[in-house]
C-alpha positions, 0 to 999 in steps of 0.5 A: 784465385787467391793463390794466382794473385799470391804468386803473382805478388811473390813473382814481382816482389822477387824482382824488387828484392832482387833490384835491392840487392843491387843497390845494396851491392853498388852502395857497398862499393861505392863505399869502398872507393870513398873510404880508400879514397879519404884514406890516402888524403889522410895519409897524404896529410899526415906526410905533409904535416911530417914535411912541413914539421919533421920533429913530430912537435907540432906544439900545443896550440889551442883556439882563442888562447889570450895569450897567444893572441896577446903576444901575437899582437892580435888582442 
């Protein structure tokens, strides 16, 4: 008797494992997608940050700096 309800359990279980595997592989793709995704918004970024400033020197500005702020005539 034991044994019918232990191959029961595996027979279901087998479905289950199955099912996660599935979810595990569409996840997976799902993550592919985003990270190309976020990859040529960041490339598209950085090419806009190029046009806007061609140089590449886009300075050393820093947050809340007094000084800048003072000169700016924001303090």
């Amino acid at each position: 008797m034991f044994r019918y309800v232990s191959e029961f359990v595996q027979f279901f279980w087998m479905f289950e494992s199955h099912a996660q595997q599935r979810r595990a592989w569409q996840d997976a793709d799902e993550a592919r997608v985003a990270r190309a995704r976020a990859e040529a918004r960041a490339e598209a970024q950085s090419r806009a940050m190029l046009d806007a400033n061609p140089s590449g020197a886009l300075g050393d500005a820093r947050l809340d700096d007094p000084y800048n702020l003072n000169d700016s005539g924001l303090l």
